[in-house]
C-alpha positions in Angstrom: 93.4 91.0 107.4 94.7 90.2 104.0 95.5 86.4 105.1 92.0 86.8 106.2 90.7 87.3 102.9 92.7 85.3 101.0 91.5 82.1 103.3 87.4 83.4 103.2 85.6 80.6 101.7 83.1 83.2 99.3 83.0 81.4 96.3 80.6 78.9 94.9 81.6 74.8 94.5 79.1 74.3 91.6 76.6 72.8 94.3 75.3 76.8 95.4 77.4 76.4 98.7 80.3 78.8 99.7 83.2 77.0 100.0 86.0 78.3 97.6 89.0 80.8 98.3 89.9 83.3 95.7 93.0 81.1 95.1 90.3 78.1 94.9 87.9 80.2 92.2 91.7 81.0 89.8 90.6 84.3 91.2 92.5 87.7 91.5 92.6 90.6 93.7 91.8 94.4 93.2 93.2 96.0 96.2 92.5 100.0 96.4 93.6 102.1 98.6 91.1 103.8 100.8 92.7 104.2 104.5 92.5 108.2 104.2 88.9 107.7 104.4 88.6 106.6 107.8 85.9 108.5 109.3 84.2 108.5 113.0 80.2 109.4 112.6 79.6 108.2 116.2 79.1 111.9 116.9 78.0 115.2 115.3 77.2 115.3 111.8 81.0 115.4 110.5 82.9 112.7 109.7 86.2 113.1 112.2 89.6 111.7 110.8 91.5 112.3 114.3 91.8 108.0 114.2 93.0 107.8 109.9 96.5 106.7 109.4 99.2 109.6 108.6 100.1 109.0 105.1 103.3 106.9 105.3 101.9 104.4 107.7 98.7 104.0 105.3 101.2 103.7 102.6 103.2 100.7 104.5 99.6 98.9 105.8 98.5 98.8 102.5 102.0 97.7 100.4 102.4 95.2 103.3 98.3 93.8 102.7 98.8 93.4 99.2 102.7 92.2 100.0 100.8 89.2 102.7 98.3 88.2 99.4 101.0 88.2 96.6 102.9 85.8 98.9 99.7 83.7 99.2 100.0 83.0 95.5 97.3 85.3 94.8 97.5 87.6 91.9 97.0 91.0 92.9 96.1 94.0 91.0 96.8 97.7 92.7 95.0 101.5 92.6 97.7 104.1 93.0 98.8 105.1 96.6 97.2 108.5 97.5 95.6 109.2 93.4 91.7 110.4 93.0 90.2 107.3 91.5 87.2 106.1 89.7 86.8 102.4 90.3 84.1 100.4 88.6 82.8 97.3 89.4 80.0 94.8 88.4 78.9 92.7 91.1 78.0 89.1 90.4 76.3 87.1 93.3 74.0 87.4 96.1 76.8 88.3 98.5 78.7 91.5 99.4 81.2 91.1 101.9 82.5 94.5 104.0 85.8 93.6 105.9 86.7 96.2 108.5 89.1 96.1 111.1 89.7 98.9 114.1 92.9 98.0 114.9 94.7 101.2 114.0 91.6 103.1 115.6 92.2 101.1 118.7 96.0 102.0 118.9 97.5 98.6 117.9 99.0 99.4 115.0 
């Protein structure tokens, strides 16, 4: 996922197409971490965490995501591992971009 995102062309040429990388735009990368917030509403009307990451594997999927983009050249800025946090952001563009992956829901992981 994070070589993923450090390859997604989201950022404008100067011509209003899409064809820059973060690395491409002299971007950087606010990586926080959110994996104890996996939650299942297929069913019921309560959010079911059977499928989040224990704590020290959602510790080593995140240090080794932001590990993957650091070694892409990318700088990378960090939230604090398992800390309440208030994160603000102002959005700038036509385009918000989710990235999800199931894998550790799916048992690959």
């Amino acid at each position: 996922m994070a070589a993923k995102v450090a390859a997604l062309r989201i950022f404008d040429d100067g011509s209003g197409k899409l064809q820059h990388t973060v690395g491409d735009a002299n971007g950087a990368v606010l990586v926080i971490p959110q994996f104890t917030l996996y939650g299942d509403l297929r069913r019921g009307r309560r959010p079911d965490f059977t499928a989040a990451a224990p704590p020290d594997v959602g510790r080593r999927l995140y240090e080794g995501f932001c590990g993957v983009l650091r070694a892409s050249g990318l700088a990378v800025s960090t939230g604090v591992f398992g800390a309440a946090m208030r994160v603000r952001i102002d959005a700038d563009g036509p385009v918000t971009i989710v990235a999800s992956t199931d894998r550790w829901a799916e048992g690959e992981l």
